[in-house]
C-alpha positions, 0 to 999 in steps of 0.5 A: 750202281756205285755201290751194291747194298749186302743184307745180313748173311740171313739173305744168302741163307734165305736164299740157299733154303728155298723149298718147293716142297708145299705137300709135305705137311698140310694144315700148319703154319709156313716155317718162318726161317724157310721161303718157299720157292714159289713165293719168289717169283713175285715182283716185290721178292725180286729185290730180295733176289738179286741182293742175294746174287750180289751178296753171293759175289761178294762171299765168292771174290774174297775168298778168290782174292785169298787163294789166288793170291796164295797160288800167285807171288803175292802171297806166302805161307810160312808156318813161323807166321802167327795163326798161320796152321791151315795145310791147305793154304800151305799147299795152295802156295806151293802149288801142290794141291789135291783134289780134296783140298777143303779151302778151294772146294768153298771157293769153287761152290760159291763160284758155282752157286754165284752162277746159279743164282744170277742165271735163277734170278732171271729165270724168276723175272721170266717168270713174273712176267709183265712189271708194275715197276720197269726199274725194279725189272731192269735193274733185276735183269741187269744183275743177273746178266752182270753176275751171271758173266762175272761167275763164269769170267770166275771160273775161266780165270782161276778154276782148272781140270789139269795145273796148266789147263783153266776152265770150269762146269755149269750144271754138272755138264762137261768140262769147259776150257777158259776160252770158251767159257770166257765166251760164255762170259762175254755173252752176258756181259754183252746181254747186261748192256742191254740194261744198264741204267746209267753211262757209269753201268755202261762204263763199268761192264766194258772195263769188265768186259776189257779184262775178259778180252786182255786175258783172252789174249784179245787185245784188238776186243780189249782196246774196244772195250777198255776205249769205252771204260771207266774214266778218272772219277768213276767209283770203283765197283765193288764188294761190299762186306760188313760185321756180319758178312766180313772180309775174308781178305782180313779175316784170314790174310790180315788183321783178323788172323793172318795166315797170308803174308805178302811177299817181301818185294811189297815192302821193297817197293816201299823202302825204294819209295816210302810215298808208295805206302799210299798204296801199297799198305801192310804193317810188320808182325814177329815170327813164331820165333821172335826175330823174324819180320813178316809183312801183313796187309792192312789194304783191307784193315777192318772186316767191312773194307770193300774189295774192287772188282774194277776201277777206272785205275785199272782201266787206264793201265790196261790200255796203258798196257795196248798202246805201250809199243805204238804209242808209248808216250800216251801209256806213259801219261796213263801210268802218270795220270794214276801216280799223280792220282795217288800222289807219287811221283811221275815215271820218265820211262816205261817199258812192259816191265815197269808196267807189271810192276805198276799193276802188281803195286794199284792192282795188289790184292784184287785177284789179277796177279795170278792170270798176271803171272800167266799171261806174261810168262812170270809164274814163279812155281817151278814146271808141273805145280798148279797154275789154276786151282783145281775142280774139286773131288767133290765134283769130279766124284759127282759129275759123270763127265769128268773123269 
């Protein structure tokens, strides 16, 4: 699994209109843009199915990379930005969010419906029963148990009740703090490996599952895991967009409009070492006022640029990240091992310090950076502001168990 395939955004609106409701009018034809409910608990819709769980993903990642990068240091709002008018993104980079914050709602209902879908597509195989094809099966209950767990990772990770307290719902149910539903997570990661179709699967679900550890605070989880990681070579997994289902990265912090600039220390690491432009890419754009210069990332420059949820990079820092204090000189080559990779010169030293900085230049804009600010102490919005984005009013009007 390299790559996932997306069908045009017709799979993810065939999939959000399935209809049970067969009685309603007899005698006439099916409408063709509609599919019954039924009709996908078949063997041949299974595929169709788990595309759209996989599509679903990816309308959900993009759209986190943006708010989570607006809430974290990455990103900045300033009005003199051209294009840049939405007050909800102002109000994320702040930290000043309310409730009925629309940009976060979006976010918070593709989390919520990337859950559902994933945990429907294996009711549905359930429902088939016995397979003519064990691969299509396979590969069906692989995904839903992948992207069932990355959801609720999801949720864990940048969902929250209170500005200081993470966590998210299932099914209107009550709230679940980031611990617990990180262990909700693990459980499907754990059910995934049950059905992996490939050592490079294997490797991909144990760097996910290392990330889940190392954010849990479980490092001892996380060197397990990330031990048995992706390794130098490995494609990265990721999400996949296309001119009909673009990049919301681009579409809204780049090229297509740019609402989020990036932080000015990106275009210091660059000016320290112009060979960190390999990695660290933007381009310069003029404020409203014809002086100021902002830094725009072009890292996803055309509304089909992928989006990595994992690479072997990312693998090699975490466990640079474990082994730092009992054995530095082995952290060290990982951190090198990644530089010379992308051409850069090899570090002589490393500390916790020159190993954040590592993973805020390799890891920019894949959604780390906040939990980043979070669990070593750097969060940058003064006591009281938001360090989560925050359960929607439109579930805590709708859900009886949160107050």
């Amino acid at each position: 699994m390299k790559k996932h395939n997306l069908l045009l955004t017709l799979a993810v609106l065939s999939l959000m209109i399935w209809s049970a409701c067969s009685n309603f009018v007899e005698d006439v034809d099916p409408i063709i843009d509609q599919v019954p409910d039924n009709a996908l608990n078949n063997e041949a819709q299974i595929p169709f199915v788990s595309t759209g769980v996989k599509v679903r993903f990816a309308t959900t990642l993009d759209q986190t990379v943006v708010l989570s990068e607006g809430l974290s240091d990455a990103f900045i709002f300033d009005s003199n930005v051209p294009n840049a008018t939405f007050p909800t993104f102002r109000d994320i980079d702040a930290g000043d969010i309310q409730f009925d914050n629309n940009s976060v709602d979006g976010m918070f209902n593709d989390m919520g419906e990337l859950r559902f879908f994933a945990d429907d597509l294996i009711r549905r195989v359930d429902a088939v029963g016995t397979f003519s094809d064990a691969e299509i099966e396979r590969e069906a209950r692989f995904t839903g148990k992948l992207y069932g767990g990355i959801a609720r990772y999801m949720l864990a990770t940048y969902m929250g009740l209170n500005p200081n307290e993470g966590g998210g719902i299932i099914d209107n149910g009550p709230f679940i703090p980031s611990a617990d539903m990180y262990n909700l997570a693990l459980e499907k990661f754990q059910e995934a490996l049950s059905f992996v179709g490939s050592d490079a699967e294997t490797r991909i679900v144990n760097s996910i599952m290392a990330r889940t550890y190392l954010f849990m605070g479980n490092t001892s989880a996380a060197m397990t895991a990330a031990q048995n990681g992706m390794v130098a070579g490995d494609d990265p997994f990721q999400a996949l967009y296309n001119t009909q289902s673009t990049n919301f990265v681009w579409q809204q912090a780049g090229k297509g409009r740019t609402q989020y600039v990036l932080d000015p220390r990106f275009f210091g690491y660059v000016q320290a070492d112009p060979n960190e432009a390999i990695r660290v890419r933007f381009d310069e754009i003029l404020g409203n006022d014809g002086t100021t210069t902002f830094y725009r990332q072009i890292k996803y420059d055309t509304e089909s640029s992928p989006i990595n949820f994992m690479s072997w990079q990312e693998n090699e820092l975490m466990l640079a990240e474990l082994e730092l204090n009992s054995n530095n000189a082995t952290a060290l080559a990982r951190v090198n091992a990644i530089r010379t990779d992308e051409g850069l010169a090899a570090l002589t030293t490393l500390d916790l310090n020159a190993l954040i900085v590592e993973r805020d230049k390799e890891l920019m804009l894949t959604g780390v950076r906040l939990p980043d600010e979070r669990r070593f102490g750097i969060f940058h919005l003064p006591a009281g502001r938001w360090e989560f984005l925050p359960i929607t009013q439109n579930e805590r009007n709708n859900n009886p168990n949160i107050n």
